[in-house]
NUKOLRO-673940 format. One line per field, with one value per residue (C-alpha): x, y, z; residue in three letters; chain; residue number from 1. Coordinates in Angstrom, 2 decimals, decimal comma. Layout:
% residues N
east	c(X | ...)
north	c(Y | ...)
up	c(Z | ...)
type	c(ALA | ...)
mol	c(A | ...)
seq	c(NUM | ...)
% end
This chain:
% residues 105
east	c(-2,50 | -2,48 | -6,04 | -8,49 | -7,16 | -9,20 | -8,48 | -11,05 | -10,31 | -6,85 | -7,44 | -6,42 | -9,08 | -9,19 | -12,23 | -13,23 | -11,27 | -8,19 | -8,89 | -10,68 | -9,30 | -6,24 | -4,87 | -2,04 | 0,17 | 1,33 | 3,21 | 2,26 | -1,39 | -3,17 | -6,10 | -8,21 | -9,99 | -12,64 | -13,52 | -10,79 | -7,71 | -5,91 | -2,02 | -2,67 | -1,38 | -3,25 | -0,99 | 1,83 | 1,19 | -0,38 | 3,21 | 5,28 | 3,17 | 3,52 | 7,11 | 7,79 | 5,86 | 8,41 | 11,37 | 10,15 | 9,69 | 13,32 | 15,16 | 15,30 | 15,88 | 12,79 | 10,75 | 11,80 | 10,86 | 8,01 | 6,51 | 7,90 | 5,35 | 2,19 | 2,58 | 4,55 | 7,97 | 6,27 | 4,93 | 4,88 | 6,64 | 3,12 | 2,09 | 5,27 | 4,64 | 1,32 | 1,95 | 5,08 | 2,64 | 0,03 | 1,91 | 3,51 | -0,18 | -1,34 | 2,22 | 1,39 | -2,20 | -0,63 | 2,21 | -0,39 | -2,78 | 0,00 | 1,36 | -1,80 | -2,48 | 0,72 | 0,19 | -3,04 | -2,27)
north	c(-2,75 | 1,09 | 2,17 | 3,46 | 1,01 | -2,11 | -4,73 | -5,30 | -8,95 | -7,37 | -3,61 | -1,76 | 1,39 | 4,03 | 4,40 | 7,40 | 6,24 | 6,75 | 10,38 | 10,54 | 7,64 | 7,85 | 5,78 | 7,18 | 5,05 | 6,90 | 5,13 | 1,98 | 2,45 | 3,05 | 4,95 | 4,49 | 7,56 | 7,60 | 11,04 | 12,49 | 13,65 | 11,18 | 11,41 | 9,23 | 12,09 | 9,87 | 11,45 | 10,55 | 7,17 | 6,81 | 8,75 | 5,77 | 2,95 | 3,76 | 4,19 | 0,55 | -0,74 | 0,59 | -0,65 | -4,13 | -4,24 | -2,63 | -4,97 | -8,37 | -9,42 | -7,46 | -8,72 | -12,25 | -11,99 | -10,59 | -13,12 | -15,84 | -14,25 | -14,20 | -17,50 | -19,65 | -21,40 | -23,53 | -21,03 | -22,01 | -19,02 | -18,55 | -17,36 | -15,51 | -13,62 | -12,46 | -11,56 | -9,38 | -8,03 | -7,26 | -5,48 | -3,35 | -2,38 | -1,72 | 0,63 | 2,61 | 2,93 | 4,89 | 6,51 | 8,31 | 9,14 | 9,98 | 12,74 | 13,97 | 14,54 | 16,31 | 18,08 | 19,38 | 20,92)
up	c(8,73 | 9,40 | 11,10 | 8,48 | 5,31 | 4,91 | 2,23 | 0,02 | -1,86 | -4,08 | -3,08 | -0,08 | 0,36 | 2,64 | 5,12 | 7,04 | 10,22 | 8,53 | 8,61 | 11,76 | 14,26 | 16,16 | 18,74 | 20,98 | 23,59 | 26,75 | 29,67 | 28,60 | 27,86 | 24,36 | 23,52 | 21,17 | 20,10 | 17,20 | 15,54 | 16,39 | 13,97 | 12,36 | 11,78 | 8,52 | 5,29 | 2,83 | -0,21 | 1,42 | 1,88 | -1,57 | -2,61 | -0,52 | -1,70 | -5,63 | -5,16 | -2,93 | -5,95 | -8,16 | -6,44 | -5,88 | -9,61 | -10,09 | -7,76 | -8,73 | -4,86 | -3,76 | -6,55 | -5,81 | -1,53 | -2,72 | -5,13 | -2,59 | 0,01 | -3,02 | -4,38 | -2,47 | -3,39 | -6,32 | -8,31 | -11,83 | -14,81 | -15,87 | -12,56 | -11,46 | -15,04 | -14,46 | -11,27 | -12,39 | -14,84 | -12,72 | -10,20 | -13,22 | -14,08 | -10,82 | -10,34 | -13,80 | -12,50 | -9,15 | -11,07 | -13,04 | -10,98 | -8,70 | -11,86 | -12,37 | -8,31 | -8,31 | -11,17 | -10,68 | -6,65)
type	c(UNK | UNK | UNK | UNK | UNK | UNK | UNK | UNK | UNK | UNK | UNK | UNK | UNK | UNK | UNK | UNK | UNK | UNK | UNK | UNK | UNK | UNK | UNK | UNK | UNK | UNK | UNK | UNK | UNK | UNK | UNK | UNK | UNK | UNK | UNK | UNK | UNK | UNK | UNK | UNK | UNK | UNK | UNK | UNK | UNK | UNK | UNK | UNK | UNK | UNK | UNK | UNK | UNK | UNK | UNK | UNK | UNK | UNK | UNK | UNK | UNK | UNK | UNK | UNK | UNK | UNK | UNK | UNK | UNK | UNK | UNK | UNK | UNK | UNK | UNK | UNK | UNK | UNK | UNK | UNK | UNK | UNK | UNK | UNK | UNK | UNK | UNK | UNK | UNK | UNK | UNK | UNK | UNK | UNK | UNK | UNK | UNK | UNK | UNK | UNK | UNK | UNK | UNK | UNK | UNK)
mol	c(A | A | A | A | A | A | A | A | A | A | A | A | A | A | A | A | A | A | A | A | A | A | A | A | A | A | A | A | A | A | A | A | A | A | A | A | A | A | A | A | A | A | A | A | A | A | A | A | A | A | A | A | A | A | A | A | A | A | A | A | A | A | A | A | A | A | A | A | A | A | A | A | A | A | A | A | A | A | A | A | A | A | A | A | A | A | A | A | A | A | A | A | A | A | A | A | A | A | A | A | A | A | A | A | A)
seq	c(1 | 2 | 3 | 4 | 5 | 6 | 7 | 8 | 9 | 10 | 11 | 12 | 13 | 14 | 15 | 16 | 17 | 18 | 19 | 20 | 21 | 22 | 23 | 24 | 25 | 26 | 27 | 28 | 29 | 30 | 31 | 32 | 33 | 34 | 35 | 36 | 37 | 38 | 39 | 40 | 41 | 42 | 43 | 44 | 45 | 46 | 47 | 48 | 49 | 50 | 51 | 52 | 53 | 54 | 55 | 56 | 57 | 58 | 59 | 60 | 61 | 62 | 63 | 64 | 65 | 66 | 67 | 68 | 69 | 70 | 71 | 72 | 73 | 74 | 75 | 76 | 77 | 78 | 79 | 80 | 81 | 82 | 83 | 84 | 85 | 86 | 87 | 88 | 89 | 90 | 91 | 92 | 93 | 94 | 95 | 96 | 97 | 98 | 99 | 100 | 101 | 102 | 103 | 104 | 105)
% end
């Protein structure tokens, strides 16, 4: 997980270290430095994320690896429904906010 981005039970959120926490590696040694710039571009990301959600719900192979990883091999069609389903919510929920981001700048 990307410094900054903390999982919070189904949600991935931001946190002020992704803004202001970098770590750089140089000859074999990392640094870790907190308050300083972060290389994170939060709109980007955001921008990347919405559209991987959109082509794991356009390619049937994707979609399949990835509800493999959710639920396991023995998930029932009730469950691999809902989880297609919920995934298509949580896309249009990005997509548009996404629009409207865009939109507005």
């Amino acid at each position: 997980m990307l410094i900054g981005i903390t999982r919070n039970g189904d949600y991935m959120d931001p946190t002020c270290a992704a803004c202001h926490t970098q770590q750089v590696t140089y000859q074999g040694e990392t640094i870790h430095i907190d308050g300083g710039q972060g290389f994170l571009h939060l709109n980007q990301f955001l921008s990347d994320l919405t559209a991987v959600m959109k082509a794991t719900l356009d390619n049937t192979d994707k979609f399949d690896r990835f509800q493999t990883s959710v639920l396991g091999k023995d998930a029932t069609a009730v469950e691999k429904a809902q989880l297609k389903q919920g995934l298509q919510k949580i896309y249009e929920k990005r997509h548009a906010a996404q629009s409207f981001r865009c939109a507005s700048w």
